[in-house]
N, C-alpha and C positions, 0 to 999 in steps of 0.2 A: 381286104380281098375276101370273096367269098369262102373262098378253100384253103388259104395259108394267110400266113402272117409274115411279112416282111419289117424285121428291124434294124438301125444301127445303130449298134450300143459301143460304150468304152468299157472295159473291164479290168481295172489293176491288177497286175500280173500277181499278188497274193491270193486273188481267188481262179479258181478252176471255171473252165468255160460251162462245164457240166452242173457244179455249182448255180453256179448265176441262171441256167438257164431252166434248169430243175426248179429252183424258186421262182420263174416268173410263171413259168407252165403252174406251179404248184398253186401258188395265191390269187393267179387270175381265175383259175376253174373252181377255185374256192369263193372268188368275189360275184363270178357269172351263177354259181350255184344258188347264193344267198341272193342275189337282184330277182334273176329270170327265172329261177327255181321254186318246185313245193317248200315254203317253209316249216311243212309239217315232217319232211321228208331227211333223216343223216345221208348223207350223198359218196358214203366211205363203202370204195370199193369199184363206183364208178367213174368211167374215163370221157375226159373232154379232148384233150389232147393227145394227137399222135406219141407213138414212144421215141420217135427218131428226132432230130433235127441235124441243119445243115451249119457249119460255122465256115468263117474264112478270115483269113487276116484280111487289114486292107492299105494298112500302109500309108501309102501318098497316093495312091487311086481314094481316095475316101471320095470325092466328090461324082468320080465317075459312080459308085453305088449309090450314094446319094440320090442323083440320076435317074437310074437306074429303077432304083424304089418309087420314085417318082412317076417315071412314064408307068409303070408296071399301072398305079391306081388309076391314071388318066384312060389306059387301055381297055384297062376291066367297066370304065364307067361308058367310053366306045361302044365294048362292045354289049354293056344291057341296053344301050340305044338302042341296037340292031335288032335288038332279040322282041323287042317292041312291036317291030313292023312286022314280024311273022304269025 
């Protein structure tokens, strides 16, 4: 998606949601740094990713998010069609 990131992940209840999610913000904006980034450039201090995120359990709906997630990219690819003919 252009503006978020929709995932579904498992997380063993020994690590914290905060955790898990602190490290993927952490090492992706580390990995996007090093690809798309100055390699001349230490990237400490600067921010890719928002501070917030959303969690939810999902239980036995997992497939409804699934779904869910799903239509969401079919929608976003919708609507750059659209935005084509304008």
């Amino acid at each position: 998606m252009a503006d978020h990131v929709d995932m579904l992940i498992s997380i063993p209840p020994k690590y914290a949601v905060s955790q898990v999610v602190g490290f993927i913000k952490g090492k992706s904006a580390i990995w996007l740094a090093r690809v798309y980034g100055e390699s001349k450039r230490n990237f400490v201090g600067q921010h890719f990713w928002a501070r917030g995120y959303f969690v939810s359990t999902v239980g036995r709906d997992e497939e409804v998010v699934r779904e869910y997630i799903r239509s969401q990219e079919k929608e976003d690819e919708r609507l750059e069609q659209l935005s084509l003919f304008r």
